[in-house]
N, C-alpha and C positions, 0 to 999 in steps of 0.2 A: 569440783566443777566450777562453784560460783571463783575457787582463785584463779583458777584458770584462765577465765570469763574475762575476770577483772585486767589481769596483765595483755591477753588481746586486744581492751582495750585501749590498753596505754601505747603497747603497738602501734596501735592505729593512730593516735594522737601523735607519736613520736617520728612517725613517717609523714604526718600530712606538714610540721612543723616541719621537716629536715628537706623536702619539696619547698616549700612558701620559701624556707629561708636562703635555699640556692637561689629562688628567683628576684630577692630579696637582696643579696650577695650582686649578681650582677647589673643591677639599677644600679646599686649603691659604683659600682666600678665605672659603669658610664658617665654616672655625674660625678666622679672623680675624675676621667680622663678630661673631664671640661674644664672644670674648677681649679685642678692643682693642687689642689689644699695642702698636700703631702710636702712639694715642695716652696711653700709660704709658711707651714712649722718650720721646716729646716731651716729655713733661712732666719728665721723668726729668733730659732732656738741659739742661733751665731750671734747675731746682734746682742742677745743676753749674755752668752757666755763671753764674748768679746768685750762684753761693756762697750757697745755701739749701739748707742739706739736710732740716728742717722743712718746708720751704713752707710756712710761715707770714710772710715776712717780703716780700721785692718779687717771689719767686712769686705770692703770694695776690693781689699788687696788680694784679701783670701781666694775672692770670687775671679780675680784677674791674674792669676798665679797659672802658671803655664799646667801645674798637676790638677785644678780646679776647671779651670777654663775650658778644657779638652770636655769635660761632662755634659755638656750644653751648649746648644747655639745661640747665637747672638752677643751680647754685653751685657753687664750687668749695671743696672739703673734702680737705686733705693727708693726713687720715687716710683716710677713705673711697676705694670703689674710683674707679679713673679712667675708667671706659668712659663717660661722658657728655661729655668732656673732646674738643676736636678734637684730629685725627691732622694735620693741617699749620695753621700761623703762618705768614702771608705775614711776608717781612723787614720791608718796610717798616710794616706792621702793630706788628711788635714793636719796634721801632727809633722810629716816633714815642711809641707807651703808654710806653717804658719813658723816654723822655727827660722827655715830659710828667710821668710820678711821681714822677721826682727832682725839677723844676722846681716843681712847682706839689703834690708829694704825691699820696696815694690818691683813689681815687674816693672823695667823702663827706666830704673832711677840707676844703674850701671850696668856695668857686666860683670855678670857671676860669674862666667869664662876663666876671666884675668884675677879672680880675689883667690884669696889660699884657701886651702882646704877648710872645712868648718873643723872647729875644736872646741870642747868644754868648756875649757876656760875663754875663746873667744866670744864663744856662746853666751855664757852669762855678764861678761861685759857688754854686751849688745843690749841684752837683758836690762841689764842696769841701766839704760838709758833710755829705756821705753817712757814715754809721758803717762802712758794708762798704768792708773798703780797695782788696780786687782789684775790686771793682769800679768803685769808685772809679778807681783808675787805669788801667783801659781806658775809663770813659768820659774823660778828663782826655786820654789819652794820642789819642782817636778828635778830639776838641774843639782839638787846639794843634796837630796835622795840618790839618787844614782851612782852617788860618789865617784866621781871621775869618768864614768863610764857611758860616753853618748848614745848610746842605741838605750841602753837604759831608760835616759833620759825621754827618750822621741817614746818608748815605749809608756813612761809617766804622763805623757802629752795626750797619747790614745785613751788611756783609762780617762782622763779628767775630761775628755772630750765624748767617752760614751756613757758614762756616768751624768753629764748631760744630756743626752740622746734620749736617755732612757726620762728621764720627763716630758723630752718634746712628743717619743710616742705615747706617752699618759694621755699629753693633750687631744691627740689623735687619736687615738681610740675612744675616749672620752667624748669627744665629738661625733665620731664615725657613729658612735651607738645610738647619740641621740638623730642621727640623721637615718640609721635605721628600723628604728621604732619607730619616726615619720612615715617610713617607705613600708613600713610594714603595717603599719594601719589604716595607711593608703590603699595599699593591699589587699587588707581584709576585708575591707569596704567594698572594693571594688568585686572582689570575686565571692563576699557573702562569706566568708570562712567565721562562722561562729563554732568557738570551740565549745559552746557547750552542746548546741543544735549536732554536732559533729558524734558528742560524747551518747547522747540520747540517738542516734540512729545505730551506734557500733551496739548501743546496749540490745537493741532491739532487732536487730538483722544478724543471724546468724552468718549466712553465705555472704552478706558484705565484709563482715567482719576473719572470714576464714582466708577470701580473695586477697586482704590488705596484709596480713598475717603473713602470708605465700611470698605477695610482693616481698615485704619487709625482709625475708630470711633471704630474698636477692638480692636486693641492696644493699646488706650487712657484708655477704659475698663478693662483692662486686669490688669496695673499697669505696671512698672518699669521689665525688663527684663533683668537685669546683669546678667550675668555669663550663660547665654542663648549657645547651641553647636552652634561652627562655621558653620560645613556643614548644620546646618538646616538653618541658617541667610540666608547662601549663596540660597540656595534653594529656599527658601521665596522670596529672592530678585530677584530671576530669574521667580516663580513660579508667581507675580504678573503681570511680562511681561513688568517690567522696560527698557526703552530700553539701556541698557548695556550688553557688552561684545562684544569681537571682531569678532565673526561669522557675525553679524546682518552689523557689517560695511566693512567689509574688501570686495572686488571686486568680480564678481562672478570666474571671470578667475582664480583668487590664488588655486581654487580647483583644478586644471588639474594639475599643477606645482608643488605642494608639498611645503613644509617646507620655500625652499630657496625664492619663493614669497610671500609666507605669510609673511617671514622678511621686505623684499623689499615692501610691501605693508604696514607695519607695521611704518615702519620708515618714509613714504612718505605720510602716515596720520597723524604723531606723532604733528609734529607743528600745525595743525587745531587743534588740543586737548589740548595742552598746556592751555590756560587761562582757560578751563572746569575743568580740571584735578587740576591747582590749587584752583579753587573756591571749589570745591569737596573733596582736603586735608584741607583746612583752615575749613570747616565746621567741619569735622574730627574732627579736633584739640579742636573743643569745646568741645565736648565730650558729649558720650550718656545722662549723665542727663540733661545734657540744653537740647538735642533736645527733651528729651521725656517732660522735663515741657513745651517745644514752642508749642507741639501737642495740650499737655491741652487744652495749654489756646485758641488756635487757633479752637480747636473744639468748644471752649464754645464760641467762636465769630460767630461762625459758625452756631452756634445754634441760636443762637439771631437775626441774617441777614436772614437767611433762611425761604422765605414764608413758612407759614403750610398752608397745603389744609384745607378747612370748611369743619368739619362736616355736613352731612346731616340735622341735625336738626338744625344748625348753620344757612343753605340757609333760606333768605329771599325771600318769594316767589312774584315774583309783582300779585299784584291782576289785573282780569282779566279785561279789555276794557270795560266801560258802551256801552251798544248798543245804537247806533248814534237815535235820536227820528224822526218820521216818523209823515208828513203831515198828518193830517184827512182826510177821506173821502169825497169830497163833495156828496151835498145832490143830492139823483135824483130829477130830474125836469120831471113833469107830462107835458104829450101832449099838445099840443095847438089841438082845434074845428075848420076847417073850417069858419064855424060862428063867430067864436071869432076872427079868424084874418082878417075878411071883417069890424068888426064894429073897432077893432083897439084898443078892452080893455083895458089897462094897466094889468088890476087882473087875465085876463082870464086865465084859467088853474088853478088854486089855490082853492085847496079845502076846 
């Protein structure tokens, strides 16, 4: 019973976590639809891998290449901000623009129309003439790899181009996380989510803890709920009887006072909350699909620990009590004769 107990618990913590963190998820998306931020690494991560720290040089060309260009509207401008700029460059997208530039130059500098076909060995004579040296020698080094064979080639171009990628998303997610531990102990703060205040009411309420339980084993059902509405999250998480939010803790006095002791009541509970409130941003910070895979797997633990009642035809029934055996009757014994007991028979009476 107490393990039982225990993993209801965690239940409950691992669903109020996988709520906070969807709501937590879609902050984090709206101040990214503002920001950009996604497409300011990408661009970021080009200027590196191009050895352009201006973007002015096979930046700008990349970005004004008729396969690039098409991504995004506007122009592209190093100096100015980059939120018009796309958040993903397919590989192969960037791996033919950037061969065709060396090959053949910028967009505007001739017509590719009228030049001949691209070839290997065109190609890395093109190559050869490039003024940037590292680049130069990763394209040289992608072009004698492939031995002869251009697609090859364009193909060596996409690896070394998402081999790059794959640090610009480090940066980004690395960032992303610390912007969402901000949002998430913004969060906490705001809706009172102390995980430990949380752990101490599941320990101690039965029916709250069986209600969350119930929920839980629906939501494990249901699948993956990204991009789910704020106010319903919030709703849900009220609507379950989590004990969060600041009505449920603040003093009953603050009602007659107004505004100014609800501050002053605010801030003189603020430090009891402090370690709740960061264990509550740090789960945050994992983010909704860890917590929706921990439900999983948590429920399918759950499942396996969990007595099931016997079925009816499952009960073995004890067979009933043999009835305990009973002494015989003794035999009657016929009268004795006056007569017989003056002569002192032994047989007398015996018929």
């Amino acid at each position: 019973m107490f393990g039982s107990q225990v993993l209801e618990v965690a239940i409950g913590l691992v669903l109020m976590y996988l709520l906070l963190s969807l709501i937590a998820s879609s902050i984090r998306e709206a101040i990214e639809s503002q920001l950009k931020s996604r497409a300011g690494d990408l661009e970021a991560g080009i200027r590196e891998l191009l050895q352009d720290p201006g973007g002015a040089g096979l930046t700008k060309a990349l970005y004004e290449h008729p396969l690039v260009f098409g991504l995004f509207k506007g122009a592209y401008d190093p100096s100015t901000s980059r939120r018009n700029l796309p958040s993903y460059i397919p590989s192969g997208s960037f791996a033919v623009a950037l061969l065709d530039i060396v090959a053949r130059g910028p967009s505007g500098a001739g017509a590719p129309a009228a030049a001949a076909p691209l070839s290997i060995d065109s190609l890395r004579a093109a190559v050869g003439r490039l003024p940037n040296a590292p680049v130069q020698r990763a394209l040289l080094t992608a072009i004698d790899t492939a031995h002869g064979d251009l697609r090859r080639a364009q193909a060596n171009v996409e690896a070394w181009f998402d081999s790059s990628m794959e640090r610009v998303s480090g940066w980004y997610k690395r960032r992303t996380q610390m912007i969402i531990f901000a949002v998430g102990l913004a969060l906490a703060v705001a809706v009172n989510a102390d995980t430990l205040t949380v752990v101490e009411s599941l320990v101690q309420d039965d029916s709250l803890r069986k209600a969350i339980v119930a929920e839980a084993e629906t939501a494990a059902r249901e699948g993956n709920r990204s991009g789910a509405d704020v106010k319903a999250l919030r709703a849900e998480l009220h609507d379950l009887g989590f004990p969060v939010g600041w009505a449920r803790s603040l003093p009953a006095w603050t009602d007659e006072c107004g505004l100014a002791c609800v501050g002053d009541a605010v801030l003189r509970q603020a430090p009891y909350h402090v370690p709740g409130w960061l264990l509550t941003a740090f789960a945050i910070s994992l983010g909704a699909p860890f917590w929706f895979d921990v439900l999983k797997r948590v429920m399918v633990i759950r499942s396996t620990v969990k007595p099931k009642e016997k079925a009816p035809e499952d009960i073995v029934r004890e067979p009933a009590a043999a009835p305990l055996p009973t002494a015989p009757a003794p035999a009657p014994v016929p009268p004795l004769h006056a007569h017989e007991w003056a002569h002192g028979d032994p047989k007398a009476g015996v018929i």
